[in-house]
HTML snippet that shows the backbone in 3Dmol.js (N, CA, C, O; Angstrom):
<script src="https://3Dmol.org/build/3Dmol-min.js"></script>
<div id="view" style="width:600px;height:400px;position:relative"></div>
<script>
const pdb = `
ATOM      1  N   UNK A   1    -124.770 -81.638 -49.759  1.00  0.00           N
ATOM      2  CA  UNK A   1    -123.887 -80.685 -49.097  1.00  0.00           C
ATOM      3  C   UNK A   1    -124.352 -79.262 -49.418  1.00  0.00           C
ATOM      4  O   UNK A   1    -124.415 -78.873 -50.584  1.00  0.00           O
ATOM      5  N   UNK A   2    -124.705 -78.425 -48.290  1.00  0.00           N
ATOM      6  CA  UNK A   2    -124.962 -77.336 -48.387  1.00  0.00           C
ATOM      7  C   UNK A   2    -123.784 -76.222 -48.975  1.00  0.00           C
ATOM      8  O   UNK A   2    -122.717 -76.170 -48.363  1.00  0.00           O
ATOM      9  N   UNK A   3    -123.964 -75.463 -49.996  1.00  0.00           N
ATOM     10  CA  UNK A   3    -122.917 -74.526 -50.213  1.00  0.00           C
ATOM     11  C   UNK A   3    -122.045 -73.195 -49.582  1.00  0.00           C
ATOM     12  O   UNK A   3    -122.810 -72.604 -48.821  1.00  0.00           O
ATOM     13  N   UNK A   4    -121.104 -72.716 -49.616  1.00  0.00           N
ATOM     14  CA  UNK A   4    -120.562 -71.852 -48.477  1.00  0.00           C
ATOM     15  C   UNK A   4    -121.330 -70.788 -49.250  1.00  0.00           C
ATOM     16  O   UNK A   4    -122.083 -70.892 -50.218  1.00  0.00           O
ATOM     17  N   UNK A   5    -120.950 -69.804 -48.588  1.00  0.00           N
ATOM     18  CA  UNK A   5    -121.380 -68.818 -48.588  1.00  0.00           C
ATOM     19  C   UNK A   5    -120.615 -67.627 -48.310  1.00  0.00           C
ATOM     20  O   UNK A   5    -120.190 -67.674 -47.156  1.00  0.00           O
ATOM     21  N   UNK A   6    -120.151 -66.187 -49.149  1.00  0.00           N
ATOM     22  CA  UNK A   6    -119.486 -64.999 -49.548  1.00  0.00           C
ATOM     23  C   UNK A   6    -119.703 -64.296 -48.619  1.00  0.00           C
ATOM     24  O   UNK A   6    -120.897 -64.197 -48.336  1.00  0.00           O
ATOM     25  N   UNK A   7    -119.007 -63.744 -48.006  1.00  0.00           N
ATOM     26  CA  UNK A   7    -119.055 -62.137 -47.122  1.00  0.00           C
ATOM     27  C   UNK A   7    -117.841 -61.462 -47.777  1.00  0.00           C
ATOM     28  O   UNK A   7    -116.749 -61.914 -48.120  1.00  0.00           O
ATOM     29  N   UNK A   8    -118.550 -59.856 -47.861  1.00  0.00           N
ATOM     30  CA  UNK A   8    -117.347 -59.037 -48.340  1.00  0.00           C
ATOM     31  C   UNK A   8    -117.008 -57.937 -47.150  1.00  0.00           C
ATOM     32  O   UNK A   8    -117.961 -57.488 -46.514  1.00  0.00           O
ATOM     33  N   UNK A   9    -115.697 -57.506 -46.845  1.00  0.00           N
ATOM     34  CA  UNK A   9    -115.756 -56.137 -45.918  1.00  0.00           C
ATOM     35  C   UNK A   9    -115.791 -54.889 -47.465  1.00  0.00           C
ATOM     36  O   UNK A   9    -115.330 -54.885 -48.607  1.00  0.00           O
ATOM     37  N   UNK A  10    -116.490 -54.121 -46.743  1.00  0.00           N
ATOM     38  CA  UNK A  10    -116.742 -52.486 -47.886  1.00  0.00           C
ATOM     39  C   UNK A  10    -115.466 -52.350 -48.662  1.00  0.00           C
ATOM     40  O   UNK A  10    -115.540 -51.534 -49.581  1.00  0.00           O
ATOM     41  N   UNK A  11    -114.346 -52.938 -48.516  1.00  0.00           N
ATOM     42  CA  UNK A  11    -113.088 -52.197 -48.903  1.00  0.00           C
ATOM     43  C   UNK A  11    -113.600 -53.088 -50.312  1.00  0.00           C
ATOM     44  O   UNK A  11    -113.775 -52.400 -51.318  1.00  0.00           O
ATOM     45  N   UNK A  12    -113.855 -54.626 -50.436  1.00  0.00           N
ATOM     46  CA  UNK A  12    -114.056 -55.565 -51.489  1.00  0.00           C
ATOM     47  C   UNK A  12    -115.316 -55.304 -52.326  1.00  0.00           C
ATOM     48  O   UNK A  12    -115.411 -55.660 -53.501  1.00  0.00           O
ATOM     49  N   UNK A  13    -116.514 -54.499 -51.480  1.00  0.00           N
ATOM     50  CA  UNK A  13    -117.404 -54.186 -52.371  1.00  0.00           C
ATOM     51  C   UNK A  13    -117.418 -53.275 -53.164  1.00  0.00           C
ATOM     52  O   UNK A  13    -117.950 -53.331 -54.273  1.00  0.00           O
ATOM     53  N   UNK A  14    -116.729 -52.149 -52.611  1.00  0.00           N
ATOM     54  CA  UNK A  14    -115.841 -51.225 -53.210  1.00  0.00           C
ATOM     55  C   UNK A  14    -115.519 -51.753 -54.538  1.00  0.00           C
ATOM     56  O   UNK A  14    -116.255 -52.100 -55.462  1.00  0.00           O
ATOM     57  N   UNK A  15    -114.041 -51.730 -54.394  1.00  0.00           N
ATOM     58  CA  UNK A  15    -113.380 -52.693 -55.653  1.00  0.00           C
ATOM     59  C   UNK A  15    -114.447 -53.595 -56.585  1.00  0.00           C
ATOM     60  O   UNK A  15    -114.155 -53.874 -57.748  1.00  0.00           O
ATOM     61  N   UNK A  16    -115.095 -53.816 -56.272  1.00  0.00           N
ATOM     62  CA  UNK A  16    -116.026 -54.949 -57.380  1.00  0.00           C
ATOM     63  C   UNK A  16    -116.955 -53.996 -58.141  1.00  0.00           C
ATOM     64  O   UNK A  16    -117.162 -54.023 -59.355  1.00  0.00           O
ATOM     65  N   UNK A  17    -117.420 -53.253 -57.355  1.00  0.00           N
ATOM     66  CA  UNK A  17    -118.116 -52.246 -58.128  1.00  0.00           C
ATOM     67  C   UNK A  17    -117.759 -51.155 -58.793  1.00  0.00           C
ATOM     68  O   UNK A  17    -118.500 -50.523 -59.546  1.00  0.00           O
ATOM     69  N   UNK A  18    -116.399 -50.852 -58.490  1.00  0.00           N
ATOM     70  CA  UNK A  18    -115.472 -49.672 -59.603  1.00  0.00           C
ATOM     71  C   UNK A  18    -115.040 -50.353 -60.207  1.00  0.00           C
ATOM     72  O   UNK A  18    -114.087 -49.824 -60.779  1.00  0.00           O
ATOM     73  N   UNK A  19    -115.213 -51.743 -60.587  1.00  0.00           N
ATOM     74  CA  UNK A  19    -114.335 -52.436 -61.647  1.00  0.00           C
ATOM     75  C   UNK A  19    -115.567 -53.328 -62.028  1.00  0.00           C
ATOM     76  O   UNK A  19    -115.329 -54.533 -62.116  1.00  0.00           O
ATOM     77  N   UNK A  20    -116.809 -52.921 -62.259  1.00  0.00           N
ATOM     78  CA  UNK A  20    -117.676 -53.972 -62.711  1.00  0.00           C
ATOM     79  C   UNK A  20    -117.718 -54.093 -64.525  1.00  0.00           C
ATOM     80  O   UNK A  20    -117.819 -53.100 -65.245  1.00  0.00           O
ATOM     81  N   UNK A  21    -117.630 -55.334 -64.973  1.00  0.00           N
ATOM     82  CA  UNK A  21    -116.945 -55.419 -65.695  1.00  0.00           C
ATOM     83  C   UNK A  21    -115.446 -55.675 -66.219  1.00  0.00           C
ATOM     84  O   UNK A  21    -114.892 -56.160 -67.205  1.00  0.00           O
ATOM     85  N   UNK A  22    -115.239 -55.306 -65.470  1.00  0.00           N
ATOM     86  CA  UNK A  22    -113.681 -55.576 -65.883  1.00  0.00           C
ATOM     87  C   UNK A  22    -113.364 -56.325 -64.982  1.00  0.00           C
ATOM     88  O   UNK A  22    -112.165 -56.500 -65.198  1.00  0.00           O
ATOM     89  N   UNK A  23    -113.734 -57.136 -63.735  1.00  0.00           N
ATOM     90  CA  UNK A  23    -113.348 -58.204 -63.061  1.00  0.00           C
ATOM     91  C   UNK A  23    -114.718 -59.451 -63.058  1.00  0.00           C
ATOM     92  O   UNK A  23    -115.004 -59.908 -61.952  1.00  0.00           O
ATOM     93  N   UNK A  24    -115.356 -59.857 -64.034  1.00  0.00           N
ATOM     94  CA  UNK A  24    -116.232 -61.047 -64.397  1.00  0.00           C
ATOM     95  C   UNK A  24    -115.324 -62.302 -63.936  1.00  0.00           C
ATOM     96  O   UNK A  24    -115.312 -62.968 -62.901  1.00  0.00           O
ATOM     97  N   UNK A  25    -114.583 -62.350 -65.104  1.00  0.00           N
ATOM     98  CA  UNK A  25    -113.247 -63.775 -64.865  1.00  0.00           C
ATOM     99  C   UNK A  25    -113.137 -64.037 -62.926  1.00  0.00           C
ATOM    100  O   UNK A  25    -113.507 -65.068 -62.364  1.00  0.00           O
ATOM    101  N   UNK A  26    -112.581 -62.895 -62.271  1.00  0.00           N
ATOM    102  CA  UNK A  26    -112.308 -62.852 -61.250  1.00  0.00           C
ATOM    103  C   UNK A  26    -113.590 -63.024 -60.045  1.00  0.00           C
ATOM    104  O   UNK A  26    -113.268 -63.464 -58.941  1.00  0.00           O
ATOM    105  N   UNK A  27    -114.644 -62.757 -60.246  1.00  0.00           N
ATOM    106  CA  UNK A  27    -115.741 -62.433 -59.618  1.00  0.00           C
ATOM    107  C   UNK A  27    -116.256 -64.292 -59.386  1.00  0.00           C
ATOM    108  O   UNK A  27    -116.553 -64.948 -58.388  1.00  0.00           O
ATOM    109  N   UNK A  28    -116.145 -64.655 -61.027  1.00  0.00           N
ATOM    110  CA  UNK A  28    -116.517 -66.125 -60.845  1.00  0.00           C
ATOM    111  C   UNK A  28    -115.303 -67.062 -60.516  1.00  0.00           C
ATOM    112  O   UNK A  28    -115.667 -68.238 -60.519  1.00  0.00           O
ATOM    113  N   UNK A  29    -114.185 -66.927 -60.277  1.00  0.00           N
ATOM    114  CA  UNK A  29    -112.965 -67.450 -59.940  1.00  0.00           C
ATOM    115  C   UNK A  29    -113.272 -67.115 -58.060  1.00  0.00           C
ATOM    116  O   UNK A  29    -112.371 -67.370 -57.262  1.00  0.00           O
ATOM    117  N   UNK A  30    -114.509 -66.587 -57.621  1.00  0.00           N
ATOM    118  CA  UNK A  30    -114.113 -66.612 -55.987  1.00  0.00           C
ATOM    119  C   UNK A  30    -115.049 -67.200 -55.846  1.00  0.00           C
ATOM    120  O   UNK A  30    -115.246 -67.942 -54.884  1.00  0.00           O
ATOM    121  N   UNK A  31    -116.144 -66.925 -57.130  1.00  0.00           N
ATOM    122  CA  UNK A  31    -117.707 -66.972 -56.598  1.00  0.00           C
ATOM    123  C   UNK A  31    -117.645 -69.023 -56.379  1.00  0.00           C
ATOM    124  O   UNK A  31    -118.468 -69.763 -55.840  1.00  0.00           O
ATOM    125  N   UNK A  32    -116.003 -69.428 -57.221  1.00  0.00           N
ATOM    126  CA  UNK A  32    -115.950 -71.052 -56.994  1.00  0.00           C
ATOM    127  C   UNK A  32    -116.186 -71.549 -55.694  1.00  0.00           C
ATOM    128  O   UNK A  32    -116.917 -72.497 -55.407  1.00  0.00           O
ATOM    129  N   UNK A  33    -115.266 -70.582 -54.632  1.00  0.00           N
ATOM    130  CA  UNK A  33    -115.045 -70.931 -53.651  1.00  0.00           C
ATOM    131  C   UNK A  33    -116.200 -72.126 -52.758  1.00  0.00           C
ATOM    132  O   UNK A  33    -116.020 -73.244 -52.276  1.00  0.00           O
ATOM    133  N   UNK A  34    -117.349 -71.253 -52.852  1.00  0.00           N
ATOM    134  CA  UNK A  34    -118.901 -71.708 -52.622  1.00  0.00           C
ATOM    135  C   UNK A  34    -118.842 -73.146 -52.654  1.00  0.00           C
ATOM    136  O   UNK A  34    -119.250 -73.842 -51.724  1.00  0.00           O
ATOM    137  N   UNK A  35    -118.293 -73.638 -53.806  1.00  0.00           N
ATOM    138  CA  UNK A  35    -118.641 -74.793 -54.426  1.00  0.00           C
ATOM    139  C   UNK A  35    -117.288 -75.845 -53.758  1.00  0.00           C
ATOM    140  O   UNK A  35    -117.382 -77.025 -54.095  1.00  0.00           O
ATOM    141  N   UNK A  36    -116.326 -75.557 -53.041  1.00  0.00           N
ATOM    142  CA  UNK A  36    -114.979 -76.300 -53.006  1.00  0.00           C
ATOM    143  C   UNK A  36    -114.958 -75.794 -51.489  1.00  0.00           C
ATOM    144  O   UNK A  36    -113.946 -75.164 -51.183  1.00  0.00           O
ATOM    145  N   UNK A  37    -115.988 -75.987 -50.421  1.00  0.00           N
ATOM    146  CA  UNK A  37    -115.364 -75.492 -48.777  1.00  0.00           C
ATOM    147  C   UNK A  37    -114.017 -74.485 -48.680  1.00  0.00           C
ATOM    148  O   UNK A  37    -112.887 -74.794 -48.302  1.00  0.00           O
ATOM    149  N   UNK A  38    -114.483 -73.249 -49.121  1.00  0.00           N
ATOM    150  CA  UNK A  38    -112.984 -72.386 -49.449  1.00  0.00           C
ATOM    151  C   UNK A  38    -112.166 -73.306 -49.737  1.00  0.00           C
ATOM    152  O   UNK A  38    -111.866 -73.685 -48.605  1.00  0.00           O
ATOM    153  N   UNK A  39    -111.544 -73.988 -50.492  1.00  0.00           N
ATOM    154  CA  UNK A  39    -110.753 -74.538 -51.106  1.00  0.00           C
ATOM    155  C   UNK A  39    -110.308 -73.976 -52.252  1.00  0.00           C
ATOM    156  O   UNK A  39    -111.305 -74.069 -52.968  1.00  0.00           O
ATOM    157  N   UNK A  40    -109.236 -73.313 -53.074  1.00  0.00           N
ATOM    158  CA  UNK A  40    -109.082 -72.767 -54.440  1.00  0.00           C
ATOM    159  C   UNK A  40    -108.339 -73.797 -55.501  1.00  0.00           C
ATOM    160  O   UNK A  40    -107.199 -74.199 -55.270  1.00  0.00           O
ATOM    161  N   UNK A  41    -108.801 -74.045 -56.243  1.00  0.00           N
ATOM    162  CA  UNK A  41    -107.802 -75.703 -57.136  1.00  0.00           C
ATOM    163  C   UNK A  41    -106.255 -75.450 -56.769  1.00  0.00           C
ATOM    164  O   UNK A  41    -105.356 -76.242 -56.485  1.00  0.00           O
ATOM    165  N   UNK A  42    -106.285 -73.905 -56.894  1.00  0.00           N
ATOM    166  CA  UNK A  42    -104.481 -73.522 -56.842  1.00  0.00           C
ATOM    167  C   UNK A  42    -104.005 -72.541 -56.507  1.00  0.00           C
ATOM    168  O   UNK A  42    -104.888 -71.887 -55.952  1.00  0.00           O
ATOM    169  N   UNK A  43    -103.260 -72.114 -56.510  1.00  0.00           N
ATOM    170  CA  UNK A  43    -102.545 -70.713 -56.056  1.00  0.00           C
ATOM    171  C   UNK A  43    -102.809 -70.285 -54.849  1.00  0.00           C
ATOM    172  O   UNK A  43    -102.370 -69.172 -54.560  1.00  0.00           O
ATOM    173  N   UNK A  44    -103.460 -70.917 -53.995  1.00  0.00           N
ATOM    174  CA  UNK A  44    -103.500 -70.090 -52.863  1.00  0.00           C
ATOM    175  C   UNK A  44    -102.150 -70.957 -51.583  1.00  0.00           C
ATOM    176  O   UNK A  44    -101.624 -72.060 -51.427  1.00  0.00           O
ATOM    177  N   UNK A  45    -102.132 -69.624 -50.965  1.00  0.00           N
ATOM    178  CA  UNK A  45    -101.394 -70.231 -49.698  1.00  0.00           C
ATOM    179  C   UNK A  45    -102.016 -69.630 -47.843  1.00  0.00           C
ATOM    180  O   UNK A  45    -102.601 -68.593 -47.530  1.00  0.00           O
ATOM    181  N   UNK A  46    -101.670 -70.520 -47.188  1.00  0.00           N
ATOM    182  CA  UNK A  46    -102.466 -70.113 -46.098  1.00  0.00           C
ATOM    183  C   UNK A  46    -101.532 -69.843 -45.350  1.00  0.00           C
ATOM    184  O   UNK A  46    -100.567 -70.604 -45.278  1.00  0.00           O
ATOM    185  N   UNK A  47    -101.608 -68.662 -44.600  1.00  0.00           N
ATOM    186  CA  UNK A  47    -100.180 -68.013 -43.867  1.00  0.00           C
ATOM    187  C   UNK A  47    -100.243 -68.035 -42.383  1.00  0.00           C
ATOM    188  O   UNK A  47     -99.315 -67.936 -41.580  1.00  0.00           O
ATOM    189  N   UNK A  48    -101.682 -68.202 -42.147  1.00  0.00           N
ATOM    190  CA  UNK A  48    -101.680 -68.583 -40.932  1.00  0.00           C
ATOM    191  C   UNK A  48    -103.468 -69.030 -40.617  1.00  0.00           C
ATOM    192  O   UNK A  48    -104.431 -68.516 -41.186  1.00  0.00           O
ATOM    193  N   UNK A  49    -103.505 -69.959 -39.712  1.00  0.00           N
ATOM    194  CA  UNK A  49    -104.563 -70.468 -39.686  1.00  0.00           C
ATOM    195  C   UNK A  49    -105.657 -69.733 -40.388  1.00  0.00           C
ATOM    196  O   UNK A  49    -105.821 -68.520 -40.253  1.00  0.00           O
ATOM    197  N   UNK A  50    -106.630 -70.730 -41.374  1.00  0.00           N
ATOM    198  CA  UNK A  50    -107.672 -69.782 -42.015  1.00  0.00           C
ATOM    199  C   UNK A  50    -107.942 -68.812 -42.397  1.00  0.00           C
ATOM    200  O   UNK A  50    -109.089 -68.401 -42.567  1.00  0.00           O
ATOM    201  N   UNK A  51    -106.403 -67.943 -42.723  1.00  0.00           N
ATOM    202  CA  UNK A  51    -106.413 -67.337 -43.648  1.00  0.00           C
ATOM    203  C   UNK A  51    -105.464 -67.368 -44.471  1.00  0.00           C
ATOM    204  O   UNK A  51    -104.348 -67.755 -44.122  1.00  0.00           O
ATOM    205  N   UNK A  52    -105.768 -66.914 -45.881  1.00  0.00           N
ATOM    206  CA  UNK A  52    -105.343 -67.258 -47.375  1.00  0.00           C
ATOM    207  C   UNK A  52    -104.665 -66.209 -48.173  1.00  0.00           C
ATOM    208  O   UNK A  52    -104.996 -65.221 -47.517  1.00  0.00           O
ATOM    209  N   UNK A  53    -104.265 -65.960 -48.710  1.00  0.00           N
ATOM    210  CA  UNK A  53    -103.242 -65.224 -49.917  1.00  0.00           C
ATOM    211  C   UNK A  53    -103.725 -66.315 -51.028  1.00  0.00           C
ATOM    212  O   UNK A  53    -103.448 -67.514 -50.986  1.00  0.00           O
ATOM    213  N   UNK A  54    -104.657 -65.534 -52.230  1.00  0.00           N
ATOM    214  CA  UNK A  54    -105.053 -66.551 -52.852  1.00  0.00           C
ATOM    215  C   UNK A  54    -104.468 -65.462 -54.822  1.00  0.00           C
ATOM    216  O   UNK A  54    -104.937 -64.329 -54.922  1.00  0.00           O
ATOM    217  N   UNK A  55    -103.825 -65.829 -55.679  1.00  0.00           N
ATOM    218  CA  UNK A  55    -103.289 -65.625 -56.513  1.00  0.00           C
ATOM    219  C   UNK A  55    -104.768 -66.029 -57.511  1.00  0.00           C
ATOM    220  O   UNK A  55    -105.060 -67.224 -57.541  1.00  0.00           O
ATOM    221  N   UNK A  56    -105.363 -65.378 -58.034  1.00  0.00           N
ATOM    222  CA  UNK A  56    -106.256 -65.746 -59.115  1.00  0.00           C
ATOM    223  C   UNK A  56    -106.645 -64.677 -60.116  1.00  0.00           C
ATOM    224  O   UNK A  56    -106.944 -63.574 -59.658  1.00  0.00           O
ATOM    225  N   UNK A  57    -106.678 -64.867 -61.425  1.00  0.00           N
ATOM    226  CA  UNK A  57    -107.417 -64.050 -62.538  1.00  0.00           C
ATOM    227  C   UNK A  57    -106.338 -62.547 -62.420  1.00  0.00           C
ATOM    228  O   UNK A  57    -106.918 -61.463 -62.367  1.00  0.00           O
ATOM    229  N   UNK A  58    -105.169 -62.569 -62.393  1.00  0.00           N
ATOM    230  CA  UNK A  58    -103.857 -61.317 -61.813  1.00  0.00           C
ATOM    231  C   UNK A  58    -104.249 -60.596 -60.924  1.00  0.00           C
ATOM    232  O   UNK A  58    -103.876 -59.427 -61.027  1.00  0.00           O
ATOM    233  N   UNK A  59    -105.235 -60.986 -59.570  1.00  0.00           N
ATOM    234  CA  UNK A  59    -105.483 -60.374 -58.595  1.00  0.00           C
ATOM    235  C   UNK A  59    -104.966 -61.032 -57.596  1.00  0.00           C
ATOM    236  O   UNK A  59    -105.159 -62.248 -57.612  1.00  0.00           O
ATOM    237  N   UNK A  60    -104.236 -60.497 -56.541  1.00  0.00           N
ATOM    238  CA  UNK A  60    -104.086 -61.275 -54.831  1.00  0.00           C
ATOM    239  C   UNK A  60    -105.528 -60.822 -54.332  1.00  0.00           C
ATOM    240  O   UNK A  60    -105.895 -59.652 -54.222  1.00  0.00           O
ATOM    241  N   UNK A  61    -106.485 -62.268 -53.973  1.00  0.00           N
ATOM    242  CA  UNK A  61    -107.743 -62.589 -53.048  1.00  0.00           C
ATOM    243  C   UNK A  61    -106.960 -62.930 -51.304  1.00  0.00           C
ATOM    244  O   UNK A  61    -106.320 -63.930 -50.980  1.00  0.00           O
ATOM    245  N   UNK A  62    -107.406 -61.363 -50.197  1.00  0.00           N
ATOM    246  CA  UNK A  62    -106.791 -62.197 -49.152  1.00  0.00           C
ATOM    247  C   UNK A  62    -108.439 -62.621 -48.834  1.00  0.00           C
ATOM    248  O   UNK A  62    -109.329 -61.989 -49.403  1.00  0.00           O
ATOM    249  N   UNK A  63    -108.749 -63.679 -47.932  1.00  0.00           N
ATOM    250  CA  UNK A  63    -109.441 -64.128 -47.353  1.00  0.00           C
ATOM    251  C   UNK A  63    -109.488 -64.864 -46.556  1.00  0.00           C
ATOM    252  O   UNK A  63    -108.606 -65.670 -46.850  1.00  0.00           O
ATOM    253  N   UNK A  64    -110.069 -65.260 -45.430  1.00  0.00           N
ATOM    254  CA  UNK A  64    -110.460 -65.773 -44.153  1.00  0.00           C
ATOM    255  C   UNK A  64    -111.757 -67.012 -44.540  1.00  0.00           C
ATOM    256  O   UNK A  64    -112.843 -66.825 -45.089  1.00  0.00           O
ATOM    257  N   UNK A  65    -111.107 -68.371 -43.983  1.00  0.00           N
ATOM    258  CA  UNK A  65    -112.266 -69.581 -44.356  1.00  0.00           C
ATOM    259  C   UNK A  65    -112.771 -69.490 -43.088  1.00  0.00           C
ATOM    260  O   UNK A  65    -112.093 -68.854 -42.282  1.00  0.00           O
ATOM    261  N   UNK A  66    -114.031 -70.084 -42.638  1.00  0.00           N
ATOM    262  CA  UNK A  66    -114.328 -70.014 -41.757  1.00  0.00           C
ATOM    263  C   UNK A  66    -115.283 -71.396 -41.560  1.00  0.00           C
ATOM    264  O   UNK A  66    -116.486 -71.235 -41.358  1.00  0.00           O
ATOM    265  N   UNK A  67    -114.696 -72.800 -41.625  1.00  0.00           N
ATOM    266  CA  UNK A  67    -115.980 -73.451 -41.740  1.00  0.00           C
ATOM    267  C   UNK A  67    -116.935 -74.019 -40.868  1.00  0.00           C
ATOM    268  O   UNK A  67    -117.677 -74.885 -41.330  1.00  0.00           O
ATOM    269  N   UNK A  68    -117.050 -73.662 -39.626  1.00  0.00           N
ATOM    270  CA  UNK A  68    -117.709 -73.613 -38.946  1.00  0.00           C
ATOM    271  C   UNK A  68    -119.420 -72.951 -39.155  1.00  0.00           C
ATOM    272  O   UNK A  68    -120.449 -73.331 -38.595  1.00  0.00           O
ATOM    273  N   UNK A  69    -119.234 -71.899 -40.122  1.00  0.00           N
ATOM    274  CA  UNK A  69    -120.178 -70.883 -40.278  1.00  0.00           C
ATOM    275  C   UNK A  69    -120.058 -71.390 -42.000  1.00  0.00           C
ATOM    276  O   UNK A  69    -120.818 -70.828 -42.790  1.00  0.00           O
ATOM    277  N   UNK A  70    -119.315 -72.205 -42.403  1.00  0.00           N
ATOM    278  CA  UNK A  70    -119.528 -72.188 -43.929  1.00  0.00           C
ATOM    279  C   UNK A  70    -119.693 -71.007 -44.651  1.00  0.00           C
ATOM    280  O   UNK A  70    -120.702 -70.658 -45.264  1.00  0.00           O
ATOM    281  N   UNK A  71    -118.205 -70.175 -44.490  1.00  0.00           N
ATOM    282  CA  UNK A  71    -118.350 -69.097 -44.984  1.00  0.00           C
ATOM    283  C   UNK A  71    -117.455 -68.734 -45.651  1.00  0.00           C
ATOM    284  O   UNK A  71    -116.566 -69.575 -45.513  1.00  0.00           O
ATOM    285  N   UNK A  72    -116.980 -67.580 -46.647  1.00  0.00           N
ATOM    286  CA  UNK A  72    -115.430 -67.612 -46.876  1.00  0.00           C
ATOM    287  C   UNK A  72    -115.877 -65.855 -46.866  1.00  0.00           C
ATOM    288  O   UNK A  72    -116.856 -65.344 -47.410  1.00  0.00           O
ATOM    289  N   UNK A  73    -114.771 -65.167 -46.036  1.00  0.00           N
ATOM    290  CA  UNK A  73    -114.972 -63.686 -45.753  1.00  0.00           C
ATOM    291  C   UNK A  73    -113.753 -63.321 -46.143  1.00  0.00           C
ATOM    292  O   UNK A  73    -112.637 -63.634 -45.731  1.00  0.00           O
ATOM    293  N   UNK A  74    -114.253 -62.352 -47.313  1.00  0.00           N
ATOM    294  CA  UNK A  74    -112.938 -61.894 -47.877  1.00  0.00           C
ATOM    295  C   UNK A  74    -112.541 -60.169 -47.536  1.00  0.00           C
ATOM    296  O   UNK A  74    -113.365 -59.274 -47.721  1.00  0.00           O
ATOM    297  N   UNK A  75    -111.531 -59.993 -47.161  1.00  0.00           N
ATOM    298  CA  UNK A  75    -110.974 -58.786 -46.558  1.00  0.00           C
ATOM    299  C   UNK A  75    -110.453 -57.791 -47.436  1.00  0.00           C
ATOM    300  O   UNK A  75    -110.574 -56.574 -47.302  1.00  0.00           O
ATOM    301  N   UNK A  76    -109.685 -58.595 -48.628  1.00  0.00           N
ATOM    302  CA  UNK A  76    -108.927 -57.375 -49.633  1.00  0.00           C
ATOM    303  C   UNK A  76    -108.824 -58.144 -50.887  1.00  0.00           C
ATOM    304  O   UNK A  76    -108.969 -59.358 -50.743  1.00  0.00           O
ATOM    305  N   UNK A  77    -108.581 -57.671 -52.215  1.00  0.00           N
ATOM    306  CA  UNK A  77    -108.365 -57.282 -53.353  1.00  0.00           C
ATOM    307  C   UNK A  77    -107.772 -56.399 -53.701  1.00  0.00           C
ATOM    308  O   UNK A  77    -108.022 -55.270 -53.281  1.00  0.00           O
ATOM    309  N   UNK A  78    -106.574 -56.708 -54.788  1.00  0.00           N
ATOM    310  CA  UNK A  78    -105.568 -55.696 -55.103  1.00  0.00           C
ATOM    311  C   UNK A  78    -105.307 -56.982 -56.569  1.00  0.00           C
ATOM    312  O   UNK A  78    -105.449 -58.174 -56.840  1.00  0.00           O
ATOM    313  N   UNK A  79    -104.814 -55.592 -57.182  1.00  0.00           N
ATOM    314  CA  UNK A  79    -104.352 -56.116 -58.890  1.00  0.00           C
ATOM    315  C   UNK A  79    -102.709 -56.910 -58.505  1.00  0.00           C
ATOM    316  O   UNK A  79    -102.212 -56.753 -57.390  1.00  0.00           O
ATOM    317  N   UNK A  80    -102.194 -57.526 -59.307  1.00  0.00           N
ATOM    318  CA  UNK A  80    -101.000 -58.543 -58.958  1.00  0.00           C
ATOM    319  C   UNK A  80    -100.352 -57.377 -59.961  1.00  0.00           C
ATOM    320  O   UNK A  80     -99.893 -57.948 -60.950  1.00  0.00           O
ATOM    321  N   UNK A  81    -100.241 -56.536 -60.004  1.00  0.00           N
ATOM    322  CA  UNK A  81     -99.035 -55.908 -61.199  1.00  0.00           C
ATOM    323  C   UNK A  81     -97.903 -55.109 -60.049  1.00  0.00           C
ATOM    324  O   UNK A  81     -96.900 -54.534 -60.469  1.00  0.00           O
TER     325      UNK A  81
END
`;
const viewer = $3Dmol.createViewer("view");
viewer.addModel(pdb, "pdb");
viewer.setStyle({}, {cartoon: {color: "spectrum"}});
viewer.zoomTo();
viewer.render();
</script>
């Protein structure tokens, strides 16, 4: 089985890179995704077709599965506080 594969929009590359370092835990908590057909073990909920509200590492992950393209495209990041 071939693995999915990450797309970020600028708003997420953003965020990863003003917080490098300080989001590792979180970085490899999406980088799972790859490995599970966007699937997350837990916390996530899907609000409307193929896309997700995903609760991980005290961040809300929104993202979009896409498996057609075997992809998981993530739109936003924000701290859960």
């Amino acid at each position: 089985m071939q693995p999915w594969t990450i797309e970020s929009t600028p708003e997420v590359d953003a965020f990863l890179v003003d917080n490098a370092g300080l989001v590792d835990d979180l970085v490899a908590s999406i980088e799972s995704l790859t490995t599970t057909e966007g699937f997350p073990d837990i916390g996530a909920m899907e609000v409307e077709p193929t896309l997700f509200y995903w609760l991980t590492e005290d961040h809300i992950v929104v993202y979009r599965r896409l498996p057609a393209a075997k992809t998981v495209r993530l739109i936003s990041i924000k701290p859960d506080s």
